[in-house]
Z-matrix of the N, CA and C atoms (Angstrom, degrees):
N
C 1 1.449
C 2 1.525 1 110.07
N 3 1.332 2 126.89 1 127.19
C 4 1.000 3 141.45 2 164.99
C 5 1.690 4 119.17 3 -99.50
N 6 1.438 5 100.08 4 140.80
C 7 1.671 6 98.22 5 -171.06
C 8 1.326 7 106.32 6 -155.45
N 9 1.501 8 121.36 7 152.30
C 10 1.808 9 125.06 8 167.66
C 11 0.982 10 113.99 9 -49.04
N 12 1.120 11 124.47 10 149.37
C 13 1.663 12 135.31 11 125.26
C 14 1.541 13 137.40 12 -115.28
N 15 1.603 14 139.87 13 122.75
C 16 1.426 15 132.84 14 -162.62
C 17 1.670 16 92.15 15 -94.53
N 18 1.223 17 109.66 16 -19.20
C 19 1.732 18 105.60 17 -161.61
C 20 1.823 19 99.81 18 -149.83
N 21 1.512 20 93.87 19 159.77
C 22 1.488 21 110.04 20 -171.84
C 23 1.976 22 98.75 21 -62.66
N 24 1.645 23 119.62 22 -31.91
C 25 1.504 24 102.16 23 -174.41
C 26 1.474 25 101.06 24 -77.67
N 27 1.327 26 138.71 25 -20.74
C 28 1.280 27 139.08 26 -164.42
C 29 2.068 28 100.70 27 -81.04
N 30 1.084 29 87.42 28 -13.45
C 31 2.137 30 90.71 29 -176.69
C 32 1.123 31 90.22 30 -93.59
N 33 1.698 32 129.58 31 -50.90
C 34 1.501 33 125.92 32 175.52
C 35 1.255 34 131.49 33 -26.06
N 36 1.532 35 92.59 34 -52.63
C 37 1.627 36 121.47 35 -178.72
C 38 1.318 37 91.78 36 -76.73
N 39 0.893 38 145.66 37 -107.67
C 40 1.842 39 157.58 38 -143.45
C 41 1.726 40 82.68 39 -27.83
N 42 1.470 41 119.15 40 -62.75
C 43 1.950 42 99.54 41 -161.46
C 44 1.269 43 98.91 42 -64.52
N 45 1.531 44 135.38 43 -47.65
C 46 1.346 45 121.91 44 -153.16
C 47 1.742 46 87.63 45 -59.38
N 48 1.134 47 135.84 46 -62.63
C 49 1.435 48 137.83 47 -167.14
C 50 1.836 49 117.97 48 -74.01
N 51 1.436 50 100.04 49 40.44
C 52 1.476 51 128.65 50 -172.67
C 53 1.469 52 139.20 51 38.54
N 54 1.326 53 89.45 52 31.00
C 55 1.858 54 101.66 53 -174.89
C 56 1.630 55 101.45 54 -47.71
N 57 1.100 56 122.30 55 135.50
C 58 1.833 57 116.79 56 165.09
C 59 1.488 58 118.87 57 -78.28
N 60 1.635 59 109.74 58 -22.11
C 61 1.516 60 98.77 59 155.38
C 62 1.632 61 85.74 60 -157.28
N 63 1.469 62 92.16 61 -179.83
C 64 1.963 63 112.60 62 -163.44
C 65 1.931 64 68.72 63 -123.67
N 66 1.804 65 76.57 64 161.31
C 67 1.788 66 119.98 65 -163.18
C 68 1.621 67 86.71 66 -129.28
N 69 1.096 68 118.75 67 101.78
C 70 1.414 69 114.47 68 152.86
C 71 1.099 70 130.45 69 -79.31
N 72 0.950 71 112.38 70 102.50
C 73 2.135 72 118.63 71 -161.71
C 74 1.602 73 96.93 72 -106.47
N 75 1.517 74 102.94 73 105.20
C 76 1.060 75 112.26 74 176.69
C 77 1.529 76 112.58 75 -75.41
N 78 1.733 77 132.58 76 -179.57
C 79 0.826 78 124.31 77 -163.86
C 80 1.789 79 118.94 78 -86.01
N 81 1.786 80 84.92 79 -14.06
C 82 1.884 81 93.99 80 -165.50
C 83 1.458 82 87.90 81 -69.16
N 84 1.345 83 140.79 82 -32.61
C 85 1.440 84 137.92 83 -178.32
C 86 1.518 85 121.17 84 -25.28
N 87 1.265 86 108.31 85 134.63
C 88 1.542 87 138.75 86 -167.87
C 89 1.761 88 101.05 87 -74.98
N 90 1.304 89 112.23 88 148.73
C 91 1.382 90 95.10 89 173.32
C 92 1.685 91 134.84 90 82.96
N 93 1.398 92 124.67 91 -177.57
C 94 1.409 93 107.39 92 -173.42
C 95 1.502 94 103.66 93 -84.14
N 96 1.209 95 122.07 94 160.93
C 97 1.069 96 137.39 95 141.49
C 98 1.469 97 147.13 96 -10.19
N 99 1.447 98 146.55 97 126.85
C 100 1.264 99 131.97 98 -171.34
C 101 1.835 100 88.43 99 -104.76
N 102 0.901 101 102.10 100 4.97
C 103 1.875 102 96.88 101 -170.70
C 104 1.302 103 107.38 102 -59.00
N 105 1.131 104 108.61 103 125.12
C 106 1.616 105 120.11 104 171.34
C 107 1.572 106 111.45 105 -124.80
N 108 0.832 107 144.92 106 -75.40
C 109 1.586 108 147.06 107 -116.39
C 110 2.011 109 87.16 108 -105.42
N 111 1.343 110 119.40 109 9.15
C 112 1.363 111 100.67 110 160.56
C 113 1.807 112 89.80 111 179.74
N 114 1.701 113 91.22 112 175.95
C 115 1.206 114 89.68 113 -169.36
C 116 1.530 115 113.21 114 -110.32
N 117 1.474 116 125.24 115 4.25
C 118 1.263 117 145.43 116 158.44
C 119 1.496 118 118.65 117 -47.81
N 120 1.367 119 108.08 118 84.12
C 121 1.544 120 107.62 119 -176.86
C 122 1.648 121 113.92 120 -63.39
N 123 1.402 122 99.43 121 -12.45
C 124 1.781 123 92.60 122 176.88
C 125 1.711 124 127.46 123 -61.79
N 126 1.701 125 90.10 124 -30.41
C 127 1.448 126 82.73 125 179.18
C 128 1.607 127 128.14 126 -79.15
N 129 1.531 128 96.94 127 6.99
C 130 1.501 129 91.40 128 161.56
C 131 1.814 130 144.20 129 -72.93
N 132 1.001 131 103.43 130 132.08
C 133 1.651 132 98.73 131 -174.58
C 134 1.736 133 111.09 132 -95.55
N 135 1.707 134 83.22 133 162.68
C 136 1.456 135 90.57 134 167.17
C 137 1.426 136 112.49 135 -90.55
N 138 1.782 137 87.03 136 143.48
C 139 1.905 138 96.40 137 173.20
C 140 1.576 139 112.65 138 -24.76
N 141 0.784 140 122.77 139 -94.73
C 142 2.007 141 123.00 140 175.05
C 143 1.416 142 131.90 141 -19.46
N 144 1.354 143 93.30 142 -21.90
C 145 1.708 144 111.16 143 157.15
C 146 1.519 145 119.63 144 -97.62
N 147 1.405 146 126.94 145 -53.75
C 148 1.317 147 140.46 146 -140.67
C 149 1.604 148 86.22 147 -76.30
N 150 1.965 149 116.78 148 -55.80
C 151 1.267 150 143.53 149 -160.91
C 152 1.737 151 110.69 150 -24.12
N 153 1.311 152 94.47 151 -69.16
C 154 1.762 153 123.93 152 -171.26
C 155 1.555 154 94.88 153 -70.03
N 156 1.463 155 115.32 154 -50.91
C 157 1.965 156 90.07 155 -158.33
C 158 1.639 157 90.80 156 -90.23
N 159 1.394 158 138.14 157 8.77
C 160 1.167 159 120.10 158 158.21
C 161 1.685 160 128.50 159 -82.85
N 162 1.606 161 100.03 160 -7.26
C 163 1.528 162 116.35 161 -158.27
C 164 1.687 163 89.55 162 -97.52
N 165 1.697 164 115.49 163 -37.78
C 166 1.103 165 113.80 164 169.76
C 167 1.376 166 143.71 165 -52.68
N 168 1.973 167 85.95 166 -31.66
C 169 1.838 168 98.53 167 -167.35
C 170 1.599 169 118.58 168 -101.16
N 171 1.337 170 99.75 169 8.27
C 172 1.578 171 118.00 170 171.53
C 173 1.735 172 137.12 171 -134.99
N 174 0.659 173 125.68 172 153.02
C 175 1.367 174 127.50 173 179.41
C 176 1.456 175 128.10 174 -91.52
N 177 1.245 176 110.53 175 3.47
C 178 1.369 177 101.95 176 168.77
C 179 1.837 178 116.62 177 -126.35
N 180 1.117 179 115.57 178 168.07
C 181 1.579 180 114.55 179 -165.47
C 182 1.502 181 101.08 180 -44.36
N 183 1.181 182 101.37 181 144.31
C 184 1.778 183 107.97 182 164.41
C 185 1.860 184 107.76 183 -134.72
N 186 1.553 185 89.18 184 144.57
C 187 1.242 186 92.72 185 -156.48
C 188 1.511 187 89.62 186 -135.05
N 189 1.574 188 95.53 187 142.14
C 190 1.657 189 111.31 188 -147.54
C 191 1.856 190 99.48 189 -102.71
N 192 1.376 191 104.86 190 149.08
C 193 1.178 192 102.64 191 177.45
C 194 1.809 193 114.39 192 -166.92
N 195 1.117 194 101.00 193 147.07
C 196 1.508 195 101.98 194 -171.69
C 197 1.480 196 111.43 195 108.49
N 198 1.754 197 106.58 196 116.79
C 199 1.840 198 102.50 197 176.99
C 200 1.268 199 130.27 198 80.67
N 201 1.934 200 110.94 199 13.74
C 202 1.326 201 144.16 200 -135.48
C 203 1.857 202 85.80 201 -147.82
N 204 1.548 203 114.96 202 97.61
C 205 1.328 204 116.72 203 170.18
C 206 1.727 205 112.33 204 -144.74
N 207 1.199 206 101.19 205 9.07
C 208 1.705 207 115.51 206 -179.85
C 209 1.342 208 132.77 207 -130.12
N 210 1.211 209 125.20 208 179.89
C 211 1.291 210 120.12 209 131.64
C 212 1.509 211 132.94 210 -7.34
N 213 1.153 212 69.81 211 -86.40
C 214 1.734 213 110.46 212 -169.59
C 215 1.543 214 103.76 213 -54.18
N 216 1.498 215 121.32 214 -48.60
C 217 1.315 216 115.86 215 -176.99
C 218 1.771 217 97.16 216 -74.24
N 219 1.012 218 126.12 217 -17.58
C 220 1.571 219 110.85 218 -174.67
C 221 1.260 220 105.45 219 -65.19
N 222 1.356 221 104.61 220 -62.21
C 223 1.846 222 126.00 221 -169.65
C 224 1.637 223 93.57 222 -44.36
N 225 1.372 224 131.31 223 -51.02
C 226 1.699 225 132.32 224 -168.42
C 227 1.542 226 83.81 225 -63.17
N 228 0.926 227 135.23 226 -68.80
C 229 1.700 228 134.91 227 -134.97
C 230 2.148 229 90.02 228 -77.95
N 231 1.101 230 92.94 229 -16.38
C 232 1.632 231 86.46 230 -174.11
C 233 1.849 232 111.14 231 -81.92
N 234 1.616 233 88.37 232 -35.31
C 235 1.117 234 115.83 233 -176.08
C 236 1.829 235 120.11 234 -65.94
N 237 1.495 236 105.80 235 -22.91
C 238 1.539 237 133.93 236 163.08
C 239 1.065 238 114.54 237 -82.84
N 240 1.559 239 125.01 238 -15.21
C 241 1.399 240 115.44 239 -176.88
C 242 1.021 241 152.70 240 105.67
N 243 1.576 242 90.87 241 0.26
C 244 1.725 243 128.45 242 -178.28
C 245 1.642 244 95.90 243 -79.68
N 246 1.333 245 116.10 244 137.66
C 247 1.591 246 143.36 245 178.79
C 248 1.355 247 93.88 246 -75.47
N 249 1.151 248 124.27 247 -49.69
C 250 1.547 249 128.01 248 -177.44
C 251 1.344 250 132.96 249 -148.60
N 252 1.185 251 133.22 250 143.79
C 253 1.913 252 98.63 251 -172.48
C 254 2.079 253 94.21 252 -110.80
N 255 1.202 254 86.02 253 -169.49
C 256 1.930 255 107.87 254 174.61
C 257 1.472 256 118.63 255 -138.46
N 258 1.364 257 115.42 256 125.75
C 259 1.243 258 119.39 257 -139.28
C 260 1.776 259 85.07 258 -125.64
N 261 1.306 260 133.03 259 119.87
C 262 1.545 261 139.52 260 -178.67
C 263 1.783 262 101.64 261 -113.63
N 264 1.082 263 126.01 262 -80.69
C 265 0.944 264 130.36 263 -147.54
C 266 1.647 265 114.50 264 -74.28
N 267 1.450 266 106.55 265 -42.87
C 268 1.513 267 104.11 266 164.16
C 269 1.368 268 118.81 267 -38.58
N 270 1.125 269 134.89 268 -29.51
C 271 1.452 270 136.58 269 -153.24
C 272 1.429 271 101.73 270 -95.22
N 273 1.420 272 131.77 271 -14.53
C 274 1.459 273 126.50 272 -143.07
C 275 1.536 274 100.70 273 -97.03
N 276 1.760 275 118.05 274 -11.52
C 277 1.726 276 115.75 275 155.11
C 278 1.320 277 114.77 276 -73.25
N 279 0.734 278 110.60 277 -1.80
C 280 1.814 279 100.65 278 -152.40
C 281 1.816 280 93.92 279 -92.35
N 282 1.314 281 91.95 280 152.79
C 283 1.766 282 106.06 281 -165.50
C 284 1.699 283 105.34 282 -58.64
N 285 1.121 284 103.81 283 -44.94
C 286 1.990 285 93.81 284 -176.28
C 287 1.073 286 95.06 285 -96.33
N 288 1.822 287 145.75 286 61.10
C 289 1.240 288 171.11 287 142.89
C 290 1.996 289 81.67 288 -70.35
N 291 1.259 290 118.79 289 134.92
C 292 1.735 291 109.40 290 129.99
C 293 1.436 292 128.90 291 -95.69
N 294 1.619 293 113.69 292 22.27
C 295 1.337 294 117.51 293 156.80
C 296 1.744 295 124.10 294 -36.65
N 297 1.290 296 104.68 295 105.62
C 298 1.734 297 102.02 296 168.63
C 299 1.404 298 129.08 297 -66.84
N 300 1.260 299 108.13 298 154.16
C 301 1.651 300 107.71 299 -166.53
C 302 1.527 301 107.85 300 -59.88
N 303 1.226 302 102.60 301 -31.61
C 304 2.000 303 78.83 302 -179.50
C 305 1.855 304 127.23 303 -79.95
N 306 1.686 305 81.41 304 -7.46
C 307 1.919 306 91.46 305 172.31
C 308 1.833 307 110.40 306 -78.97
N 309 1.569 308 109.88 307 -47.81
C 310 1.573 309 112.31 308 156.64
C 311 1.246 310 125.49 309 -45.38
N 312 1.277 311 127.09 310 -45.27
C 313 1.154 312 124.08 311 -165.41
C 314 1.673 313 96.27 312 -89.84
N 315 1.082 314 138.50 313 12.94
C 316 1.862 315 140.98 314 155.68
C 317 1.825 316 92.05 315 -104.86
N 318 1.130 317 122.58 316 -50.91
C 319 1.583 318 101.17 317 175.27
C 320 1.674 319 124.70 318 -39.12
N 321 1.322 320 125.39 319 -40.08
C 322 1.172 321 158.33 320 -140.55
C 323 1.870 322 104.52 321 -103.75
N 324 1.498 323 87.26 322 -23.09
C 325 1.737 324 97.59 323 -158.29
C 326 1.764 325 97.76 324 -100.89
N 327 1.372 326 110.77 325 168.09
C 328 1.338 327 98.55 326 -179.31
C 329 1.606 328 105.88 327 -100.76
N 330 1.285 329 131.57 328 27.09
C 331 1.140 330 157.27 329 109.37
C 332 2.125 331 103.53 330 -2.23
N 333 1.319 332 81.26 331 -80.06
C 334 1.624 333 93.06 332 -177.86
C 335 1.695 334 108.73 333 -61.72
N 336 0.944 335 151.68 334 28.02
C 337 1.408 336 150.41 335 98.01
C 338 1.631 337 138.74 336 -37.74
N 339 1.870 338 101.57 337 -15.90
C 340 1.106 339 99.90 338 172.85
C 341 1.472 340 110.11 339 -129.71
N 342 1.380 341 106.40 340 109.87
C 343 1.744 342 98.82 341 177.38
C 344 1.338 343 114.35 342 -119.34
N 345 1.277 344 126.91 343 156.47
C 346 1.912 345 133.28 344 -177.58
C 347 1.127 346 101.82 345 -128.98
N 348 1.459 347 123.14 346 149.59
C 349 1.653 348 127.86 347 128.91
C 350 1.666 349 115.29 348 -50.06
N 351 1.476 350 87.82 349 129.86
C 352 1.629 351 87.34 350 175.93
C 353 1.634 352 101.05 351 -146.29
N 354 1.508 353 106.20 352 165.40
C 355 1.820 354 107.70 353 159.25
C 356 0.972 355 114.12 354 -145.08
N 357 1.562 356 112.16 355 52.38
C 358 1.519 357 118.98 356 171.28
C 359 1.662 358 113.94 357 -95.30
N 360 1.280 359 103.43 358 6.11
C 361 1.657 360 115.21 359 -172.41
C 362 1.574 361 99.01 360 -115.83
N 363 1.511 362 127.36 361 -52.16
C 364 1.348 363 111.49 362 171.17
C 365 1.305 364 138.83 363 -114.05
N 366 1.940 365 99.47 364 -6.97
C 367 1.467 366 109.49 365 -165.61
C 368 1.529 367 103.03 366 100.63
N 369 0.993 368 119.48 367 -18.24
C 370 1.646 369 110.22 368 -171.42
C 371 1.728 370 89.23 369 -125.85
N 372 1.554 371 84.17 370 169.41
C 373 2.049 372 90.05 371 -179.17
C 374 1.175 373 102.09 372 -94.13
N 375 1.876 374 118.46 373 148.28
C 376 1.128 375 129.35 374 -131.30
C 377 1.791 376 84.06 375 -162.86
N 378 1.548 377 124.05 376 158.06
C 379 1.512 378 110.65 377 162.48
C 380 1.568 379 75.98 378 -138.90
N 381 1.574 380 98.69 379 136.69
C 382 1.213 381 109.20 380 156.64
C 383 1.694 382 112.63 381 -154.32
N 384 1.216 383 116.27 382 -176.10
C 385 1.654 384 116.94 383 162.32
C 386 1.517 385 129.25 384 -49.36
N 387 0.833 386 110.43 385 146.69
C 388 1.642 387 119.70 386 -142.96
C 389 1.415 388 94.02 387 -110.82
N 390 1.396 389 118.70 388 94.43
C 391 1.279 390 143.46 389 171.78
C 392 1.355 391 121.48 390 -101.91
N 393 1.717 392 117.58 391 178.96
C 394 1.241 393 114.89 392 175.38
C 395 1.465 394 136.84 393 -45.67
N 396 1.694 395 86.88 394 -53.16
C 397 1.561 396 103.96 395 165.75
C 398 1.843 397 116.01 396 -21.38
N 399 1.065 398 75.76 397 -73.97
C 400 1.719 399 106.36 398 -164.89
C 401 1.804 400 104.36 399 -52.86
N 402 1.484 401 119.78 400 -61.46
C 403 1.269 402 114.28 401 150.55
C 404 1.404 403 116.84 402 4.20
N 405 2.035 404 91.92 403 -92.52
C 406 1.392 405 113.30 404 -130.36
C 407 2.053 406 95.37 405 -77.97
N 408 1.165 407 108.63 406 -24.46
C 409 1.336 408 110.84 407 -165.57
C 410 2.115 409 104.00 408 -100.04
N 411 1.333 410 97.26 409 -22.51
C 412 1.131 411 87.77 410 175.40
C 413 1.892 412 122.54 411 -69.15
N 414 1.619 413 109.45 412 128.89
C 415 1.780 414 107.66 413 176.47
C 416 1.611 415 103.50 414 -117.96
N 417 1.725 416 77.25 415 128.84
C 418 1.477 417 82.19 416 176.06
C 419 1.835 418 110.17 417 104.69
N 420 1.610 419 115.64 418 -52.06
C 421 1.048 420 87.70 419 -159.55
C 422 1.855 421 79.56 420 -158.65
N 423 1.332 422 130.90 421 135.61
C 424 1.301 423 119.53 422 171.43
C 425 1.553 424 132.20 423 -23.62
N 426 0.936 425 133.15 424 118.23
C 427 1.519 426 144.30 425 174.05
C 428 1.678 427 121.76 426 63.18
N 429 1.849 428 94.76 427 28.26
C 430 1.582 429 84.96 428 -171.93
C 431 1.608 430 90.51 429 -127.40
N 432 1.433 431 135.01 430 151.88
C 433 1.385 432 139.49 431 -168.45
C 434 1.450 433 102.31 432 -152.87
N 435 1.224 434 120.44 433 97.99
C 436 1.527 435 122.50 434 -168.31
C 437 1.263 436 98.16 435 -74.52
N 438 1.205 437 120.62 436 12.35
C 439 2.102 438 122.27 437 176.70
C 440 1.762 439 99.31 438 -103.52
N 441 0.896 440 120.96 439 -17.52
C 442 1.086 441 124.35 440 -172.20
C 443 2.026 442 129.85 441 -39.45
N 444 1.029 443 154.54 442 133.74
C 445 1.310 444 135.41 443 -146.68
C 446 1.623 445 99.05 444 -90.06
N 447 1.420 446 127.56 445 140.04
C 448 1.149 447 122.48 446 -160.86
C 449 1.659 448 106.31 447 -63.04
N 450 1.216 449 113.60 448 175.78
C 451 1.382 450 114.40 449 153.84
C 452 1.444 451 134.21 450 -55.32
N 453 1.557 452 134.81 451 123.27
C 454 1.534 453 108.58 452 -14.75
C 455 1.495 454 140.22 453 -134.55
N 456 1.582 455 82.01 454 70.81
C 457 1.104 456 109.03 455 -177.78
C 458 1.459 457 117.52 456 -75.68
N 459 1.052 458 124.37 457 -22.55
C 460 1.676 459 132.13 458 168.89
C 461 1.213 460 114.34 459 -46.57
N 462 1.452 461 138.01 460 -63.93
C 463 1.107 462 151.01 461 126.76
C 464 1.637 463 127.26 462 30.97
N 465 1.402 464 98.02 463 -61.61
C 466 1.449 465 113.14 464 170.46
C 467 1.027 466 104.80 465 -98.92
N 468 1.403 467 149.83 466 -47.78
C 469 1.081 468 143.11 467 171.40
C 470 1.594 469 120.59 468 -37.58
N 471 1.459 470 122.32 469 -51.56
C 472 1.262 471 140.27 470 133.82
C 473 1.638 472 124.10 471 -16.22
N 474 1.056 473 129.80 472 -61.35
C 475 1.571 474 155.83 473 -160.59
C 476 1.633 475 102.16 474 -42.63
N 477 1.545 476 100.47 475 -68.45
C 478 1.232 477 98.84 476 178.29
C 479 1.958 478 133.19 477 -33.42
N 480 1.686 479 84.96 478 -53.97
C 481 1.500 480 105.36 479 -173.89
C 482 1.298 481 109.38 480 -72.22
N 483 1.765 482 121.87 481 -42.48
C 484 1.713 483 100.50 482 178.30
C 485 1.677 484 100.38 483 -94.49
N 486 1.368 485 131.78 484 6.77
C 487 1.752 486 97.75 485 153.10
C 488 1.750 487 118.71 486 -87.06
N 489 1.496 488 119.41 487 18.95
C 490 0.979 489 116.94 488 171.24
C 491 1.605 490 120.10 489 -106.48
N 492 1.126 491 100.57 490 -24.75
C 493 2.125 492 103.35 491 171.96
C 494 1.607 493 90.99 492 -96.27
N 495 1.478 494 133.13 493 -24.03
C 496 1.437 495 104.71 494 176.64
C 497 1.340 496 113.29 495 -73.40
N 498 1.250 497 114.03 496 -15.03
C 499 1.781 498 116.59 497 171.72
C 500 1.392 499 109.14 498 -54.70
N 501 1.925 500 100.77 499 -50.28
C 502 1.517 501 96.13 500 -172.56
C 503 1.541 502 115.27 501 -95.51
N 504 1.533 503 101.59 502 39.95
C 505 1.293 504 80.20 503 169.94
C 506 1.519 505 121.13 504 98.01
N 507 1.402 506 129.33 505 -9.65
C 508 1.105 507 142.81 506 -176.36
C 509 1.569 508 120.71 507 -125.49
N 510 1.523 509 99.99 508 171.71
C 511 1.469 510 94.47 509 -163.19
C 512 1.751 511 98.34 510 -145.56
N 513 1.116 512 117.07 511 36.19
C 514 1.754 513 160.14 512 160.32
C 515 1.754 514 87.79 513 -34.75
N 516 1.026 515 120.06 514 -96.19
C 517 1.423 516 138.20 515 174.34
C 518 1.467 517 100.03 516 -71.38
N 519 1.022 518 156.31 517 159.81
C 520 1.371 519 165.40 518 158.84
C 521 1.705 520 107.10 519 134.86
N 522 1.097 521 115.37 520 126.24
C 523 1.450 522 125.46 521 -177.62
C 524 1.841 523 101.19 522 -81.11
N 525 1.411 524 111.40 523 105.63
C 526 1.536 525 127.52 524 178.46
C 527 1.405 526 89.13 525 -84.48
N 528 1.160 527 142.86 526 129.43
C 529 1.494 528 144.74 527 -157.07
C 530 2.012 529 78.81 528 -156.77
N 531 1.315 530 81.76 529 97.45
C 532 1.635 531 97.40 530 153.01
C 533 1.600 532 116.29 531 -177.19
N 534 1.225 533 125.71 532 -170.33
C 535 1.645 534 121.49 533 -131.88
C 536 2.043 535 100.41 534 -121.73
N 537 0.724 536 132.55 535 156.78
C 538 1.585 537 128.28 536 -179.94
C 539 1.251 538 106.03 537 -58.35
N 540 1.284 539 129.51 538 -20.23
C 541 1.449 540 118.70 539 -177.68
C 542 1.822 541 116.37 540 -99.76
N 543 1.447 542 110.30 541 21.45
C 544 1.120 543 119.91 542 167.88
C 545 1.290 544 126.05 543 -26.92
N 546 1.373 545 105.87 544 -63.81
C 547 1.285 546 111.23 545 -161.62
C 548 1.501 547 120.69 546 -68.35
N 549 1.126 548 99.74 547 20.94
C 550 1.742 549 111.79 548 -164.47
C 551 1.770 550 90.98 549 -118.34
N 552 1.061 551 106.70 550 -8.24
C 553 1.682 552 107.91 551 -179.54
C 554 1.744 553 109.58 552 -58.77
N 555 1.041 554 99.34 553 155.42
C 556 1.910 555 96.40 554 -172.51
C 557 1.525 556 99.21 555 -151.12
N 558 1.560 557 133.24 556 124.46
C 559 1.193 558 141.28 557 166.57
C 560 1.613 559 109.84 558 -46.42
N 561 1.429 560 117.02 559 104.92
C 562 1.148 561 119.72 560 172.17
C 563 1.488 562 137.06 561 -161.11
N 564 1.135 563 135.60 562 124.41
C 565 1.738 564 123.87 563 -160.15
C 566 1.498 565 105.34 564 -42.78
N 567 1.175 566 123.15 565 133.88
C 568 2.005 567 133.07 566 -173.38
C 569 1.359 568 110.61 567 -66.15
N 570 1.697 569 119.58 568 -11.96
C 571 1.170 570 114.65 569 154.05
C 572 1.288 571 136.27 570 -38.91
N 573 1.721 572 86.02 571 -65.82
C 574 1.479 573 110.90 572 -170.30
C 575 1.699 574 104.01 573 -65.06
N 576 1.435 575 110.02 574 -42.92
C 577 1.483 576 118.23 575 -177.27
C 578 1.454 577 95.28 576 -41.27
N 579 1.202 578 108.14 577 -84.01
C 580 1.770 579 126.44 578 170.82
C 581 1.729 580 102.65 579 7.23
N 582 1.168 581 91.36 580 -63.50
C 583 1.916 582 101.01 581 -154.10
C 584 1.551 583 91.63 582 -87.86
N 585 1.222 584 129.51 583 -30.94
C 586 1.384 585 117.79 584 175.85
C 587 1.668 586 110.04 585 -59.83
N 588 1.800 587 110.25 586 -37.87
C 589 1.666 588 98.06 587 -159.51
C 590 1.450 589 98.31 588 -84.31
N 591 1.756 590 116.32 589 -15.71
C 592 1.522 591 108.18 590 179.72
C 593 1.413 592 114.94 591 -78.50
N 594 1.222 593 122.40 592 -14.60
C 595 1.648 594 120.99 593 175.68
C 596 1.678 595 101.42 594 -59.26
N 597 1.036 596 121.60 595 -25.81
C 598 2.039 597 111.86 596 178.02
C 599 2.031 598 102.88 597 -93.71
N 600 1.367 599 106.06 598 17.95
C 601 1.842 600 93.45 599 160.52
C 602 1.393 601 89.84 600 -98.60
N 603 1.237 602 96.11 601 157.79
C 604 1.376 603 104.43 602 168.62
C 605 1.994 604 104.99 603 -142.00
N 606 1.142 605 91.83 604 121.67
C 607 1.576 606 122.21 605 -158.73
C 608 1.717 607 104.45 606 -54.26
């Protein structure tokens, strides 16, 4: 069994409760959340932090993820100590991606330089591209609305408004669900991706 972790007690927990390896999901990570054991998004770390004192505080493989779209991020995450990493967001150009054109075309955009946690799309925290949505509903702080309908009820509540700008063409409402290291994403068959991010292990 493989499972998240946002924090060193959440890896604690996963081995004592027999995970075969911990997921260090750093914070730049795309997507929802592995947060469990509280609802304090502060105590999440970034990969480069979280990586090492999670690899330290357990005994079984930990495998790194989040902020990880290269080479270069492999070789670091190998270099921390991760057995293996997990790679989300790089993949979401690539042709056997089912990414829709209006989520590519914000990958592509310099748009994708700015991403938040938000839960105005499901009720739960989420990092994606930093759209209207997220703006107009976020208080206090980009893309977060402590009024928001729990999980997942947001969702539908939502529905209405992004099948109406995705009609026209927009992506206003639409949950852009990708990771801080976006902008490093590159249109390319996941093969080739594949063999590009494994050239930074080093055997």
């Amino acid at each position: 069994m493989l499972a998240s972790a946002t924090t060193v007690d959440e890896a604690r927990w996963l081995e004592a409760h027999g995970a075969d390896a911990v997921i260090a999901q750093g914070l730049e990570a795309g997507g929802h959340r592995g947060h469990f054991l509280s609802d304090d998004l502060s105590l999440q770390l970034g990969t480069c932090a979280l990586l090492p004192q999670v690899v330290r505080a357990v005994r079984v493989p930990v495998i790194a993820a989040g902020g990880i779209a290269d080479a270069a991020g492999v070789a670091a995450a190998q270099a921390l100590g991760a057995a293996a990493v997990q790679v989300g967001t790089a993949y979401l150009l690539c042709p056997e991606a089912q990414t829709s054109p209006l989520h590519r075309q914000a990958l592509q955009s310099d748009a994708a330089h700015h991403t938040a946690l938000t839960n105005v799309f499901t009720g739960r925290p989420a990092r994606g591209i930093v759209n209207r949505a997220m703006r107009a509903l976020g208080q206090g702080s980009v893309g977060w609305c402590p009024v928001a309908p729990a999980f997942p009820l947001a969702a539908s509540a939502m529905a209405p408004l992004r099948s109406a700008a995705e009609q026209a063409g927009r992506s206003d409402f639409t949950p852009l669900w990708a990771g801080q290291a976006a902008p490093l994403c590159r249109p390319m068959p996941a093969g080739e991706l594949t063999r590009a991010l494994a050239s930074g292990w080093r055997a």
